[in-house]
Backbone bond lengths (Angstrom), bond angles and torsions (degrees), N, CA, C in turn:
res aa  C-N    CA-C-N  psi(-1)  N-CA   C-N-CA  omega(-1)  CA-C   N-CA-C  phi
1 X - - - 1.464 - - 1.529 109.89 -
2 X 1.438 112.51 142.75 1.565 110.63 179.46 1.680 102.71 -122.51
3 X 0.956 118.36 160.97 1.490 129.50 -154.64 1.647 134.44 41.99
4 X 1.057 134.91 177.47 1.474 121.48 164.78 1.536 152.46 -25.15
5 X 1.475 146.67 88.60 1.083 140.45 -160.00 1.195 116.49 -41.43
6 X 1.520 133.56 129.30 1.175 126.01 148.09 1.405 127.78 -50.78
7 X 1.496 129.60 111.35 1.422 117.21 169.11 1.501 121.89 -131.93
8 X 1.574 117.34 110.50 1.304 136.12 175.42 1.537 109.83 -34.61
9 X 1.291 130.52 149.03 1.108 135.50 148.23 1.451 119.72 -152.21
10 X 1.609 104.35 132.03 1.317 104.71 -170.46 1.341 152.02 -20.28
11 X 1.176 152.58 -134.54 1.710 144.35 126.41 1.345 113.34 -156.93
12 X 1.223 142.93 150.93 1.294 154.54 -174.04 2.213 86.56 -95.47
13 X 1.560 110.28 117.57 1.398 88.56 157.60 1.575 117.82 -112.96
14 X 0.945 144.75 125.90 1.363 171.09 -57.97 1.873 127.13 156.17
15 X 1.611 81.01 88.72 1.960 84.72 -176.21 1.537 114.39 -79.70
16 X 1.486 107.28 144.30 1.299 109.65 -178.93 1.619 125.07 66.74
17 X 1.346 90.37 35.40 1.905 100.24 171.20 0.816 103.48 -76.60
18 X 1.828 137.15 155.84 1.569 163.95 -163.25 0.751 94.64 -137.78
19 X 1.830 132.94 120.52 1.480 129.97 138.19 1.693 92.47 -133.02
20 X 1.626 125.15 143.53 1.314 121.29 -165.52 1.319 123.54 70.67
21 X 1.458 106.45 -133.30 1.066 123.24 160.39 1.215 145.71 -108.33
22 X 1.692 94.98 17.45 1.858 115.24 -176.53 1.343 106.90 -122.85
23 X 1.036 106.86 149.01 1.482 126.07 -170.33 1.866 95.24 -140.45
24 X 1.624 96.96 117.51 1.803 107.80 -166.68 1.827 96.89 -151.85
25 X 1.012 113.16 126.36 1.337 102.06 138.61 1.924 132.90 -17.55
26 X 1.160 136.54 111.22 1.241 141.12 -179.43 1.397 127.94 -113.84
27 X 1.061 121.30 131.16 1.429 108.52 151.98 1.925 125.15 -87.70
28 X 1.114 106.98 102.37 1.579 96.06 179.94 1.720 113.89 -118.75
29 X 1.120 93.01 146.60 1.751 99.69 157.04 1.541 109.64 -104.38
30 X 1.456 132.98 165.55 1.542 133.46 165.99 1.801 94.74 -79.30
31 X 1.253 114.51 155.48 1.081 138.04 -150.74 1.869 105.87 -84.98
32 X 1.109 113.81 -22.41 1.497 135.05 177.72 1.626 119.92 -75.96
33 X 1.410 98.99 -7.73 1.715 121.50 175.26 1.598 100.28 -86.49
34 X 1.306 126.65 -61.41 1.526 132.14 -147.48 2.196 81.45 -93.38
35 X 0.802 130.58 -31.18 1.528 139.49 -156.51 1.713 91.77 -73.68
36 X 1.363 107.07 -58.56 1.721 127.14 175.99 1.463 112.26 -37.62
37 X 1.579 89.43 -77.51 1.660 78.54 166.92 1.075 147.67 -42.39
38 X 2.156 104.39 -46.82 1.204 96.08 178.99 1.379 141.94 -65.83
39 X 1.501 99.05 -33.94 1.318 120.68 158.46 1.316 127.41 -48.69
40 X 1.466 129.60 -23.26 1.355 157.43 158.15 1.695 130.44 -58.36
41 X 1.820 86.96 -20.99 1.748 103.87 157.99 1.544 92.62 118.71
42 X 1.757 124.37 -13.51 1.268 112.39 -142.73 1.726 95.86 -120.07
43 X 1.615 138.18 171.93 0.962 146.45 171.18 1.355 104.82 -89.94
44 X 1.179 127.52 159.15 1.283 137.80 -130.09 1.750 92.02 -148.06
45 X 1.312 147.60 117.40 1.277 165.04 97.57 1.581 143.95 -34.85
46 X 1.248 128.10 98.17 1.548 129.69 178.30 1.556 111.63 -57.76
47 X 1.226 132.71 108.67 1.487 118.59 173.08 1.700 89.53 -117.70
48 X 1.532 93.16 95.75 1.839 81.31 159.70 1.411 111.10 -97.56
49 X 1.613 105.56 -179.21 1.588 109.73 -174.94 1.904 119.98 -40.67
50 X 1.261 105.20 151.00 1.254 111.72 154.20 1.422 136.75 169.13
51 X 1.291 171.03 156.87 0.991 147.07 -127.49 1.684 114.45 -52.08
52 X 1.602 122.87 138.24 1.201 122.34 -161.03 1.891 105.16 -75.81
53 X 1.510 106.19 -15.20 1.237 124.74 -177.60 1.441 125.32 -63.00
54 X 1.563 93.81 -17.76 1.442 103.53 178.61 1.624 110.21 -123.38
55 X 1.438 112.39 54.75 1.662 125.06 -156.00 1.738 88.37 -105.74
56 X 1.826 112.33 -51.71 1.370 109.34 -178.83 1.329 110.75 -54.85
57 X 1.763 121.73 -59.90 1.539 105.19 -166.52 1.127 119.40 -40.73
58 X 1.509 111.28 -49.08 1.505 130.47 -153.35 1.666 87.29 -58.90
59 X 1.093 122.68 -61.58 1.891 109.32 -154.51 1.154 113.29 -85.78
60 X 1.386 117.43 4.00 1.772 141.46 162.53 1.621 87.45 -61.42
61 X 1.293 117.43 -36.02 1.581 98.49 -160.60 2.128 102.44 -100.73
62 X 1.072 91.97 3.59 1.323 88.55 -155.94 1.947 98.68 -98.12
63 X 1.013 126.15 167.36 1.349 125.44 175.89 1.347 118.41 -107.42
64 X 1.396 117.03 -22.64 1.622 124.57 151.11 1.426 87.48 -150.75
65 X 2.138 104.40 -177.62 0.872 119.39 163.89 1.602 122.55 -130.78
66 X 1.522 131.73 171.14 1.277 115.35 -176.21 2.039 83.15 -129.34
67 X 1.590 109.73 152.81 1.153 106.27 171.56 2.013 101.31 -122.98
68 X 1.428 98.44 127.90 1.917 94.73 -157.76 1.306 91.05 -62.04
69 X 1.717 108.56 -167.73 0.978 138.84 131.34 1.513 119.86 -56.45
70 X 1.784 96.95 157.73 1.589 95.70 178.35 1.430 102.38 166.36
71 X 1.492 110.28 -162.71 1.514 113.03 174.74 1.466 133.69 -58.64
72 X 1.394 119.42 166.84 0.984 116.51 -176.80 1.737 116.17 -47.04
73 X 1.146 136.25 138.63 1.375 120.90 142.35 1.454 141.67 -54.84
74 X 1.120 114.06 108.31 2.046 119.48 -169.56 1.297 102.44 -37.97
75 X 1.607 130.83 98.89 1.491 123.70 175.08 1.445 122.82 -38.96
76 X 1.187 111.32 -8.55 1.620 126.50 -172.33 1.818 108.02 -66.18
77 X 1.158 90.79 -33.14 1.709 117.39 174.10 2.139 106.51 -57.06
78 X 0.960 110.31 -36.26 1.538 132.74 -171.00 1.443 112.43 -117.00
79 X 1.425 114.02 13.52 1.652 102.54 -173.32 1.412 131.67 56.17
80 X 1.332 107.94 51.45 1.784 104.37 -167.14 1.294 95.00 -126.89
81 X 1.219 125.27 178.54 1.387 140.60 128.24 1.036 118.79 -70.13
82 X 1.753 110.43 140.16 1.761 103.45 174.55 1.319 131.57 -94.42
83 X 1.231 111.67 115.89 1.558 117.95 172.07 1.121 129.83 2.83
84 X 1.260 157.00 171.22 1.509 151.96 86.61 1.873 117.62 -27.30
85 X 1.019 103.60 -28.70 1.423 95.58 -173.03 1.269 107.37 -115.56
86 X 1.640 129.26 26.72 1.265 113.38 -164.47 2.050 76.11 -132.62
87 X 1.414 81.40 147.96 2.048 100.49 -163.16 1.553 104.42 -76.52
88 X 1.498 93.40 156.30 1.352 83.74 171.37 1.736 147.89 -55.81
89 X 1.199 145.68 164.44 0.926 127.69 -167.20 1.652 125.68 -83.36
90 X 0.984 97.70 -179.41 1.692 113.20 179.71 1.388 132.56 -132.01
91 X 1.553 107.92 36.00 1.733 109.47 -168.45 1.705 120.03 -38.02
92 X 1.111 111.28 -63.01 1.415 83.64 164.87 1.264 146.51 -67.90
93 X 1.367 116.01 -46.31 1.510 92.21 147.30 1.547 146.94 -2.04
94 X 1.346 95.03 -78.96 1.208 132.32 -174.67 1.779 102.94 -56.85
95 X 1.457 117.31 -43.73 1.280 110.17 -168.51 1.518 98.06 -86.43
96 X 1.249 124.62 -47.26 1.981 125.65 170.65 1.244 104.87 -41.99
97 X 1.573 120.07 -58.06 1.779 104.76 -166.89 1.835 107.22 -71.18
98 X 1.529 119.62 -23.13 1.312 109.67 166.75 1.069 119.13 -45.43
99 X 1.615 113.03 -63.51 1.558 119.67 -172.26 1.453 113.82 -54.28
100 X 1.797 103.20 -40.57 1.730 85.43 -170.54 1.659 106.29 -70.12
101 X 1.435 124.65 -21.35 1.220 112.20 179.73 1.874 121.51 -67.16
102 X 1.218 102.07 -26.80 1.477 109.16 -155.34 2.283 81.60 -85.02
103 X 1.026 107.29 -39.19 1.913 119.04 -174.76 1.854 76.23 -62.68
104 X 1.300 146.23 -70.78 1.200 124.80 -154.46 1.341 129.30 -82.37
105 X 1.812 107.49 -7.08 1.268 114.85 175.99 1.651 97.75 -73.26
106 X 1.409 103.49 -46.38 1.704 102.57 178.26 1.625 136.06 -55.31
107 X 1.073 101.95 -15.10 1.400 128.54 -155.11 1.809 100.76 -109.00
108 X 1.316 104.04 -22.14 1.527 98.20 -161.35 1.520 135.43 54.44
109 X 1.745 97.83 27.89 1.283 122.38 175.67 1.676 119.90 -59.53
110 X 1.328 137.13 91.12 1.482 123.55 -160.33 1.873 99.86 -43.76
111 X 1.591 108.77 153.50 1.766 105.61 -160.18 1.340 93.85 -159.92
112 X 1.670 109.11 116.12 1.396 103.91 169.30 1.599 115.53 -138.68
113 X 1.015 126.70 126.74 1.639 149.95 -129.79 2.010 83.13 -125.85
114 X 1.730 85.89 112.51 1.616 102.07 163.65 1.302 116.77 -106.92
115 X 1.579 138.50 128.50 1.320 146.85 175.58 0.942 91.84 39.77
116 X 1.539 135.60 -141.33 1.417 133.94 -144.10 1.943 111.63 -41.37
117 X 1.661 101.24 -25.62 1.073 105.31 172.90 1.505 136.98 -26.24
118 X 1.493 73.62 -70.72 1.544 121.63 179.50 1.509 103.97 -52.24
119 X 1.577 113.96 -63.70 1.521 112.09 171.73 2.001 114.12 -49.30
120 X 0.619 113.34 -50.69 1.490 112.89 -173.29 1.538 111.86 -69.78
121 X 1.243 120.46 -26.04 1.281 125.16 -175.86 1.891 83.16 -65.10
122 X 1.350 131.00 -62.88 1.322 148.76 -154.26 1.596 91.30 -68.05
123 X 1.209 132.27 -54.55 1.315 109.77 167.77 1.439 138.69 -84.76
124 X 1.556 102.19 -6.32 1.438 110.82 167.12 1.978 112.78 -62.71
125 X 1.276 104.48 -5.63 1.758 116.94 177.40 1.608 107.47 -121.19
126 X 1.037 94.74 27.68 1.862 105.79 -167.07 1.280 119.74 13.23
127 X 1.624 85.74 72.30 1.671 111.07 129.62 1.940 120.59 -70.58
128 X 1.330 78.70 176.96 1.628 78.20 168.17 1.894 93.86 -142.92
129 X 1.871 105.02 174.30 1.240 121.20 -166.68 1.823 113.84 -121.00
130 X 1.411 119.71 129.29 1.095 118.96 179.68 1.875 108.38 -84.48
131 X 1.372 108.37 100.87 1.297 120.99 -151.05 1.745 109.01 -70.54
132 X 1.543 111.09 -10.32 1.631 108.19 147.61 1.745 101.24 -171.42
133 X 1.543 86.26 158.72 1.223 89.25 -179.85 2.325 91.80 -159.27
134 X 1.503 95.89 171.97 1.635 77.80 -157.22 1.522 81.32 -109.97
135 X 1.619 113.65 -174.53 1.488 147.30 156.91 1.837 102.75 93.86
136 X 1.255 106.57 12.64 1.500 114.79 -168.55 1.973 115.55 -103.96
137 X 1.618 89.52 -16.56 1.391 107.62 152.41 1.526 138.15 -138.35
138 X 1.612 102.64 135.21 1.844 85.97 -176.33 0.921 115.17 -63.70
139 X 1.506 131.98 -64.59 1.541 121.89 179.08 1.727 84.98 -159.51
140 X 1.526 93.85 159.87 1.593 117.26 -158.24 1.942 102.19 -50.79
141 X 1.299 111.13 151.45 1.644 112.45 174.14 1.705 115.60 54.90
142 X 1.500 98.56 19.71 1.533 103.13 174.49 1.746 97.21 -136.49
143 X 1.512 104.02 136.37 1.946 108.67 163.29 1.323 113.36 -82.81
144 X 1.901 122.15 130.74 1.325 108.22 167.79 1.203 90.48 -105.88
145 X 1.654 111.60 -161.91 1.563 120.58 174.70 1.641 94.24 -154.56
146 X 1.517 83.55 161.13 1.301 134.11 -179.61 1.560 143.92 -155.53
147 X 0.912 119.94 161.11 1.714 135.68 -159.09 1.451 89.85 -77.58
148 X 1.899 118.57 125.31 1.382 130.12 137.12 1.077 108.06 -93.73
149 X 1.426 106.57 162.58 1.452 114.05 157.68 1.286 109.33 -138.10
150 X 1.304 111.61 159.61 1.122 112.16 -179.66 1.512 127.41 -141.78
151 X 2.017 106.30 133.29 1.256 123.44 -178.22 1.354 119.00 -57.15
152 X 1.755 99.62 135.24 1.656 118.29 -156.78 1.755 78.12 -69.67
153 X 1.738 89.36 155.80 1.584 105.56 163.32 1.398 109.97 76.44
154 X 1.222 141.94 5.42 1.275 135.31 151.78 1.297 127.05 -69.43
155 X 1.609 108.78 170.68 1.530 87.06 166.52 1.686 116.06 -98.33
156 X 1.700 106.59 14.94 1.614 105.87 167.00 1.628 113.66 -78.68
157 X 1.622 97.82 -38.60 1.413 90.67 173.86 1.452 114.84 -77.18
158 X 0.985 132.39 -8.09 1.813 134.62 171.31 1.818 103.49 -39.57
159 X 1.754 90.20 -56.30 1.613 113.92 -164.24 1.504 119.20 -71.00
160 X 1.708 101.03 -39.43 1.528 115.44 -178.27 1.544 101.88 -138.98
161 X 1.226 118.34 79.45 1.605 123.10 173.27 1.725 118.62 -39.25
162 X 1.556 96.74 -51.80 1.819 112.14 -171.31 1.420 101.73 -64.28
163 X 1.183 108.27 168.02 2.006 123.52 142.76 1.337 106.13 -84.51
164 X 1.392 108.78 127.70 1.598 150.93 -166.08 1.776 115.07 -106.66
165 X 0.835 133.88 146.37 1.695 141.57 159.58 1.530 94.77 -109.29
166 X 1.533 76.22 119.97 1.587 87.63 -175.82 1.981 102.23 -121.61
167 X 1.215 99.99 154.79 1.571 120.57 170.52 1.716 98.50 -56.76
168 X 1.504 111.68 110.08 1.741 109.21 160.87 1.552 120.53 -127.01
169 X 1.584 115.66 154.15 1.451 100.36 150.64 1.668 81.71 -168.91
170 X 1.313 90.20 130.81 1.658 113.09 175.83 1.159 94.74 -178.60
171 X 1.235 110.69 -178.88 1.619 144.84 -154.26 1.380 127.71 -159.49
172 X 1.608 97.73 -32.33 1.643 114.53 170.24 1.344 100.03 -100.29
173 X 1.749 114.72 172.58 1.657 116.38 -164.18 1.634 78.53 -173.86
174 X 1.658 101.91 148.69 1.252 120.74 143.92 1.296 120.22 -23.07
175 X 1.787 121.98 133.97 1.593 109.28 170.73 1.395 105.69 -121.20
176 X 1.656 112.27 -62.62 1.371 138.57 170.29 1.641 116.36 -98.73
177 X 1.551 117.90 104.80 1.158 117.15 -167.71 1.640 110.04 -62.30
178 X 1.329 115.39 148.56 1.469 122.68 -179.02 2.006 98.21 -82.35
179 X 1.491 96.02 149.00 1.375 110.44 -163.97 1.893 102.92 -67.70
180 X 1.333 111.20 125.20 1.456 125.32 -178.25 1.682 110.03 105.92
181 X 1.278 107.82 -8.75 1.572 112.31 -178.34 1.531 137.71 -75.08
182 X 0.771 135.00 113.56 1.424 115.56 -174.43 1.798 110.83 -130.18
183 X 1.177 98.49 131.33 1.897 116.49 166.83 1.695 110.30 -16.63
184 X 1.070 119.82 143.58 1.190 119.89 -175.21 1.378 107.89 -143.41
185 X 1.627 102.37 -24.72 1.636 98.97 -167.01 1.162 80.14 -157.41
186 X 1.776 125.97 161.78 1.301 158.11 167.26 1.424 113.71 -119.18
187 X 1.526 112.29 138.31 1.127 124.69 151.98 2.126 114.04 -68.53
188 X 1.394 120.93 150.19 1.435 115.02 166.90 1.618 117.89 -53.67
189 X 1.582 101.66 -22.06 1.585 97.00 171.92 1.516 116.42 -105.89
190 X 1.229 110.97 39.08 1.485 116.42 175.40 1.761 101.77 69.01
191 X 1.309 130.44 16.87 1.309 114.44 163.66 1.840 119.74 -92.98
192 X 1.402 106.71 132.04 1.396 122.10 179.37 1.303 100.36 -50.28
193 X 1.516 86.78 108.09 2.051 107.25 156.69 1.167 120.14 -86.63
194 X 1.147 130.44 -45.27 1.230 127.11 -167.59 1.908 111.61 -135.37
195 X 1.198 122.03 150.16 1.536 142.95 176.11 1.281 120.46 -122.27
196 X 1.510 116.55 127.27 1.672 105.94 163.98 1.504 96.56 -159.22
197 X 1.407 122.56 155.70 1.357 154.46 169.06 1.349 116.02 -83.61
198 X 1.263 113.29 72.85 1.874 118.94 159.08 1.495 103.04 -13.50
199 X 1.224 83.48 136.59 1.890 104.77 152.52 1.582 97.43 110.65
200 X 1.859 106.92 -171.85 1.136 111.86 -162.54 1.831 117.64 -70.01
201 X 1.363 125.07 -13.94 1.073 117.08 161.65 1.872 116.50 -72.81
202 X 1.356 104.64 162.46 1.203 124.58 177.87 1.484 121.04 -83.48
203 X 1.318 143.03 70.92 1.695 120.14 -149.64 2.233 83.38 -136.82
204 X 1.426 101.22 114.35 1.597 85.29 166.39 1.810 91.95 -135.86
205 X 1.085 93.03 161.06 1.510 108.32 159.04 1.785 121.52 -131.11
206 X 0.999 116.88 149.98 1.263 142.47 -163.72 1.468 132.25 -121.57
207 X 1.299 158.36 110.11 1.436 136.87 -113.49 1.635 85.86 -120.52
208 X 1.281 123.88 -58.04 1.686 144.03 157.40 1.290 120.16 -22.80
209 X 1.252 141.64 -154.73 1.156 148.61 -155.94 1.486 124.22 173.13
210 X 1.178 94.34 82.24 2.052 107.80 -147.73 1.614 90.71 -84.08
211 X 1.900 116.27 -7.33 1.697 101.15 160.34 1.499 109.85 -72.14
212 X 1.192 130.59 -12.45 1.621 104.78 178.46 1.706 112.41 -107.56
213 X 1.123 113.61 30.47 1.240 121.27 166.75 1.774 114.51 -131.51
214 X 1.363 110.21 172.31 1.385 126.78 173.65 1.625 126.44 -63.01
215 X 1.578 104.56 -18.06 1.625 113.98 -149.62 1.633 90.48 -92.46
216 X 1.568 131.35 129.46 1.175 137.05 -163.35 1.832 90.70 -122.78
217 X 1.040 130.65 4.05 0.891 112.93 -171.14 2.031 117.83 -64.18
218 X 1.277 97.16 -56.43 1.342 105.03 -179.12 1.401 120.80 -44.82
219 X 1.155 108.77 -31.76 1.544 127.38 -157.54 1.495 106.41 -96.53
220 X 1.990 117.56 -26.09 1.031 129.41 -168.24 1.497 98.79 -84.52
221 X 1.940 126.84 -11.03 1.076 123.19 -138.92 1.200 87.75 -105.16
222 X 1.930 110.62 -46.95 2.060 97.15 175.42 0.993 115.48 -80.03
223 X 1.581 132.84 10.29 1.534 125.62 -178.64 1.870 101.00 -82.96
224 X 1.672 99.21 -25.27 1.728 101.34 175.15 1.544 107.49 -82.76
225 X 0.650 118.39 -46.24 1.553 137.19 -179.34 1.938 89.66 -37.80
226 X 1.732 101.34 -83.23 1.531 128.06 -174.63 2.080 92.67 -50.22
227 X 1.390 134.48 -16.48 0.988 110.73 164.83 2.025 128.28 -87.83
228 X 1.509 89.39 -18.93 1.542 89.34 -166.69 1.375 93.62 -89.81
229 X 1.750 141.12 13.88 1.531 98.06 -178.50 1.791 97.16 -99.52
């Protein structure tokens, strides 16, 4: 490949957004998604929702993909009952970022899954999700941080050997790992930071949110990945 990777990243779409003096339905991502990448070496793509049917073309065109952050995942997805504390749902969403994940597992599309990301990547291989758990946020519409670490011999620790303070806010966490998955990173209280799929594809997930911080590493890793296929 010659010049910059293309890499997709999801979108939250969103009725009745206000900016000005219009108030419309939107598709947005936060601005620290498309910024990451670019800064990451790579070009930057809006994929908001839309029929799951058109999940293969789309990442046929793409050179990796990123799956955002966002709402809870509908436990319905994992066979659960739903919580009291777990948000409302997101069917479409939820069914587009499946497809594009399951089109890039197939595809050997390099694929890296942020916070909710990360969860769905884990149940898109049926995992399942611990639908809350506390100390993982300071308080709502604010990022705290905290200490990963990370398990020798991955390819997270390849990228980031040390324990890191990383940008968080979630509530949900890994419960039951999805089949081919393995730990990559720890929370200090034994909660799953990080996910990835051995072998020659590229697929990690990440529990944090390495757009609201400085650290490019992760992001620098599928932009190499998203350059060599």
């Amino acid at each position: 490949m010659t010049g910059r990777p293309l890499i997709g990243v999801s979108t939250y779409l969103e009725a009745g957004t206000r900016w000005g003096r219009w108030e419309l339905d939107a598709a947005l991502l936060p601005a620290g998604y498309p910024v990451l990448v670019q800064r990451a070496g790579g070009l930057a793509a809006m994929l908001p929702p839309d029929d799951p049917a058109h999940a293969a073309a789309t990442v046929a065109r793409l050179d990796g993909v990123v799956i955002s952050g966002g709402p809870d995942v509908d436990p319905s997805r994992y066979g659960a009952e739903r919580s009291a504390r777990t948000g409302s749902p997101a069917p479409e969403r939820d069914a587009w970022e499946l497809a594009l994940i399951e089109a890039a597992l197939a595809s050997g599309t390099p694929l890296l899954g942020i916070c909710r990301g990360m969860q769905l990547l884990n149940v898109a291989l049926g995992g399942t999700l611990v639908q809350h758990i506390e100390g993982h946020v300071e308080r709502v519409g604010v990022f705290g941080r905290h200490t990963v670490k990370p398990v020798p011999g991955t390819r997270y620790a390849e990228v980031a050997p040390e324990s890191v303070s990383v940008p968080t806010h979630h509530h949900q966490a890994v419960e039951r790992l999805g089949q081919g998955l393995v730990v990559s990173a720890y929370a200090e209280d034994g909660t799953v930071e990080a996910v990835e799929r051995p072998g020659p594809g590229w697929v990690v997930g990440v529990q944090w949110h390495p757009e609201m911080g400085e650290d490019l590493r992760v992001m620098g890793a599928l932009v190499r990945a998203a350059s060599s296929t």
